[in-house]
Structures are given as C-alpha cells and as structure tokens.
N, C-alpha and C positions, 0 to 999 in steps of 0.2 A: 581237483574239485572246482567247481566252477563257481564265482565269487560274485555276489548278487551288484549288479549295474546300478548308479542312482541316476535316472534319465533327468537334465534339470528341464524345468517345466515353470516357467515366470507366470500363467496363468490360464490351468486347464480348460476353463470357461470361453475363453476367447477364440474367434474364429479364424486361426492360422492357419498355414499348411502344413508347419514343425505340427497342431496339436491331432491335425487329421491325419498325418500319420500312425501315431500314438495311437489315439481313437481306432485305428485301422487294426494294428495288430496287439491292442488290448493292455496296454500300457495304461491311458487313462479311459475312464467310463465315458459310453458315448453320452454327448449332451441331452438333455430332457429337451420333448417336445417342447415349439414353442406357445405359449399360453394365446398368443393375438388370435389365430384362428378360430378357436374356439369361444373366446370373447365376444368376437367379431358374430360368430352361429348364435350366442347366446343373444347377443343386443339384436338379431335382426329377427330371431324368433322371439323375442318379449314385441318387437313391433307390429310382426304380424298378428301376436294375438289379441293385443291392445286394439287395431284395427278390425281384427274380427269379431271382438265383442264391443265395438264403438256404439252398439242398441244396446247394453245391458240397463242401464240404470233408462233408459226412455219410457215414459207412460204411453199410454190410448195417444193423448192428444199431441203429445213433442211426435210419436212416429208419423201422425198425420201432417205434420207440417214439412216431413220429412219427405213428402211423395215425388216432390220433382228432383230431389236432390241421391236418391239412392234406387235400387234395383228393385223392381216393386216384388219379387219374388224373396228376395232378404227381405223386405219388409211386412210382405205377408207372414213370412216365418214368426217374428216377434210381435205379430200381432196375434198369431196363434198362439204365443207362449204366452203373453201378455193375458186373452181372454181366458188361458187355462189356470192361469197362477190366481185369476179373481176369480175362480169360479172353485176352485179349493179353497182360498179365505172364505167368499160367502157359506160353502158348507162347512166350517170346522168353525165359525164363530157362532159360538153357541156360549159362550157365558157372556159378555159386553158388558158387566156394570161390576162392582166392588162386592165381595162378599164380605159382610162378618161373620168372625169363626167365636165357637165358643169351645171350652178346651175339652170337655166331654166328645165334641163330636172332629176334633180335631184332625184326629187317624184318619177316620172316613173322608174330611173333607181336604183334605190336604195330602196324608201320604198316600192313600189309595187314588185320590185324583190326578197323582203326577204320573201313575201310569197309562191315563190319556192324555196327559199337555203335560206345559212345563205351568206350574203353580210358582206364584211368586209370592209370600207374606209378607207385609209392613205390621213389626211390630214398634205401636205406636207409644207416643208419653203419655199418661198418666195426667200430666201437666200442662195445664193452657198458654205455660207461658214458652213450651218448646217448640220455637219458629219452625224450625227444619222438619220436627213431626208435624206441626199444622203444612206447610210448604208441601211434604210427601203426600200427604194426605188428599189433596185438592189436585196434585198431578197422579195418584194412583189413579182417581176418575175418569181423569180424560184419557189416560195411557186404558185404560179396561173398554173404554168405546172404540179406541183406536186399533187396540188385538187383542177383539174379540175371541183370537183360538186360543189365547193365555188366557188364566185365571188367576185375578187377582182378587187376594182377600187380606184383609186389615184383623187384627186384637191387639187390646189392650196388653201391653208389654208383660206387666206383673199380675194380670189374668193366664196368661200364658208359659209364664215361666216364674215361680213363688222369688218377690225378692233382687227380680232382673232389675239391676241400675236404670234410674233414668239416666242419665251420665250419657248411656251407651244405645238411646233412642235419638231416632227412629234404627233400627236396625232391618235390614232386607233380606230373608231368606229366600234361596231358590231351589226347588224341589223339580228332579227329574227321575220316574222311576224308582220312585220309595226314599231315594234319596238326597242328601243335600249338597245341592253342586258348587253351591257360593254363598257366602253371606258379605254383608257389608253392614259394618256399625257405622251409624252416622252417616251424613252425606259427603262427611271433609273428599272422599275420592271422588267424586260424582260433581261439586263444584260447591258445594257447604249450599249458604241459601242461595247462591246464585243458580243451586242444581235447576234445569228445565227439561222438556219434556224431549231436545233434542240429545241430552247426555242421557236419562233413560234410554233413550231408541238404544244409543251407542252401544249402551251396557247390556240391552237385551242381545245385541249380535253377536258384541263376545262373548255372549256365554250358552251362544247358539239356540237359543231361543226364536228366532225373526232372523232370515234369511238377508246376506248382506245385500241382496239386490231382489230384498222387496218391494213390492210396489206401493207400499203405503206408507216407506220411507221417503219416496220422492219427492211430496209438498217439504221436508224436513229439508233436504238439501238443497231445494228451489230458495227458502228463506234465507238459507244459508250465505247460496249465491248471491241474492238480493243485499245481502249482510256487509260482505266483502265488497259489489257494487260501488252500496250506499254508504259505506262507511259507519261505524256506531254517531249514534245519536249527537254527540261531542263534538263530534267530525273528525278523532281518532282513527288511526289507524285499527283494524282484527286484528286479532292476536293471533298468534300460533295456536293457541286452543280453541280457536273457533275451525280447524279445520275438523273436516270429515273424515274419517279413517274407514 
C-alpha cells in the first residue's frame, strides 16, 4: 500500500523552482493571477474617462472660452448637449414659485402631482420663534425659482398632521410617484441654520431629483470654487464640508 508523501514546502506563495515544480504536477495550487495588471486597466481607464468627460460640468460660456484650447467638433457636441438640456428645463418648469397646501386638497396636490415631478413639502412650525423653519422657508423660494420642474410647496405642520411636534420642524418630505422617497426632520443633516441653498442642490441630487451635472448647478459650484480661492471671510481655511460631491 502506498504511504502518503509530506512534500515540505517553506512557502507555497513564493517564486521558486522547488514550488513550480510542485505547481507543475499539482502538489500545490497554482498562484492567483496577479492583481497589478488589472489595477494598472482599472487606473488608466478611470483616466481616460475623466478625460473624456473633462466638458461635463462646463456651461454655454466656460465652453466658449474653450474654443482655442479644444477640438471644435468635441466642443460642438456639448454645446449641442448643453442647448438640449436648457431647452428641456425651460419646458418642464412649469411650477417656479412655493405652493401652499391645504390638507383637504392634499392628495391631489401632492401625491397625485409626484407622478409628474418629484414634489418636495416643508412642513413648517407653527411658531415664529423656529429659526430653521423661518431659514427653510425664505430658501424653499429661491430653490422653487431655481427648479422650476420641482414642485415645492409648504403647510403648516399641525394643519397637516393633528398634533405633529414642533420639536420636529421644519421637516422635508419628498414625493416620487405617490410616494415617499425621503424625509428629513429638522435641518441638523443639511447643516442646522447654517443649511443654504448649496446643501439643498446637494440633497436634491442624492435623491435624484436634479441631475448631478445640471446646468443650473454650475453658478453653485463657481461660488464654491471662489469659496476655496478666497478663503472664508476670517481668512480661515474651507472645510471639508464645503466640498462638492
């Protein structure tokens, strides 16, 4: 009877000739490819495509300045893309200013309207003396001028729901499709009163609402740039929450 062999083996991973023998007639498992190659495919195709959308976030007037610096047939292209993408905001803004809701007609205006846009509600406080709801308030307006194809509308918290905390205003509903895709109590995630109308944009993109390389983001990240530039007002360094994601 033939008596099993213990072949010694100081380290099957290592590039011997004792272990490519081994490896040859199946003693030890052949080595796993090695990972650099494909590392290497992975890091040069994120460059090339970084490179080939170098126009994504560009408006009308960044690609015009662009004309001696790039191929004017790339640049015709995103300027075709450019004139197409304003010319579907200008038709789908059709609501631009704040609705108030009353709770009778609620359904109709709210769940039934989220199956043409995404509807977003600020249910507001009750109370003059909550900053964050007055704060909400005064940037739902200018966010409603701003995307125009969202519809935003505002009620009274405890009109809206018998007994809702003020505690837990302003609170933000979002409506896609009958229904509710996100809420947010309070603006503590959004930056409390510091919340402004670039952290809405932010929140409108994750929740897919406003496309991350819309165009009427771009004054948004122009200030931004100017932000990080010019330093805050202090003469402080930005934070890491001041970047754009």
């Amino acid at each position: 009877m033939d008596m099993p062999i213990n072949v010694p083996v100081d380290d099957p991973n290592a590039d011997t000739e004792w272990n490519d023998i081994l490896r040859k007639h199946g003693v030890i498992p052949q080595k796993p490819p090695s990972p650099t190659p494909m590392i290497q495919e992975a890091l040069e195709e994120a460059q090339k495509q970084a490179h080939d959308n170098r126009l994504e976030d560009k408006d009308l007037d960044e690609l015009q300045e662009l004309e001696d610096d790039e191929d004017d047939a790339f640049l015709d292209k995103y300027r075709r893309q450019r004139m197409a993408e304003l010319s579907t905001i200008s038709a789908t803004s059709v609501y631009n200013q704040v609705y108030p809701l009353q709770k009778p007609d609620y359904s109709r205006d709210v769940t039934d309207a989220s199956e043409k846009s995404f509807v977003l509600v600020h249910l507001r406080s009750s109370l003059g003396i909550n900053a964050e709801s007055r704060i909400l308030t005064e940037l739902w307006r200018n966010m409603a001028r701003m995307f125009g194809d969202i519809k935003f509308c505002e009620i009274q918290a405890d009109m809206c729901i018998e007994g809702y905390p003020d505690r837990n205003t302003p609170t933000i509903l979002i409506y896609r499709n009958r229904d509710i895709q996100k809420q947010i109590v309070t603006l503590r995630e959004l930056g409390g009163q510091q919340t402004d109308i670039k952290a809405l944009a932010s929140f409108l993109v994750e929740v897919g609402a406003v496309k991350p390389h819309d165009q009427r983001l771009v004054p948004l990240r122009k200030a931004n740039t100017d932000r990080f530039r010019n330093g805050t007002r202090n003469g402080a360094q930005p934070s890491d929450e001041d970047d754009w994601d």
